[in-house]
N, C-alpha and C positions, 0 to 999 in steps of 0.2 A: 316525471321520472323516466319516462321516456321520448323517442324520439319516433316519428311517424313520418314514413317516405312514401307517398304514393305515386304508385307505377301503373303503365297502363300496356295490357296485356293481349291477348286473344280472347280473354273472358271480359273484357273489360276493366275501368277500374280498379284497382287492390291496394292496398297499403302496409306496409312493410312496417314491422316496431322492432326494436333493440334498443338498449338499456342507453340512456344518455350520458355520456361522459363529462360533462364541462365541468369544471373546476368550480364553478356558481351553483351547481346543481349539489355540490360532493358540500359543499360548503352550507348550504341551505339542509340538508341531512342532517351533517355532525351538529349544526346548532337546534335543531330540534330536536334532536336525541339528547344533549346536553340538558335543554332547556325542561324535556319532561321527566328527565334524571333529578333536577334541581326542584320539580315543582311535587314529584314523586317522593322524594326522599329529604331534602330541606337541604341548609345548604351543608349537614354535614358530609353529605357526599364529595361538594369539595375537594376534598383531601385524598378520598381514596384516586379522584379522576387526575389530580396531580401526582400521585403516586404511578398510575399507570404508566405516565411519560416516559419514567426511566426505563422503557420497555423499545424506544425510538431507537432508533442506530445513527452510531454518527452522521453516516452517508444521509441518511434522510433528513437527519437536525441540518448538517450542510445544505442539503435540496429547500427545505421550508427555511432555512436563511437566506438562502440565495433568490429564492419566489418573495420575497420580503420585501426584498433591497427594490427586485425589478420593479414592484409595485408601486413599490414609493420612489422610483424613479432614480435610484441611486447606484 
């Protein structure tokens, strides 16, 4: 979940962390967070997590359609 850069200094060795951003990592989150939602609650949860969506904005539904298309090559 993080990202470690090490640098080499006056003191020596040190290593730098800051939050990882890749798109694989964001995606490895949301499905474990789902997935203990699901295992937490059964699947009537479900419903309420499909309810949330309508909380998306267009711009965004356009963005995760268009990150879609690229993926699958289209």
């Amino acid at each position: 979940m993080v990202a470690r850069t090490r640098v080499v200094g006056k003191g020596g060795r040190k290593y730098l962390y800051q939050a990882a951003s890749s798109p694989a990592l964001h995606l490895s989150v949301v499905t474990m967070a789902l997935d203990r939602l699901v295992n937490a609650f059964g699947q009537s949860i479900v419903p309420k997590i499909y309810g949330c969506l309508d909380k998306i904005s267009k711009e965004e539904i356009e963005d995760i359609r268009s990150k879609i298309a690229k993926a699958r090559g289209k």
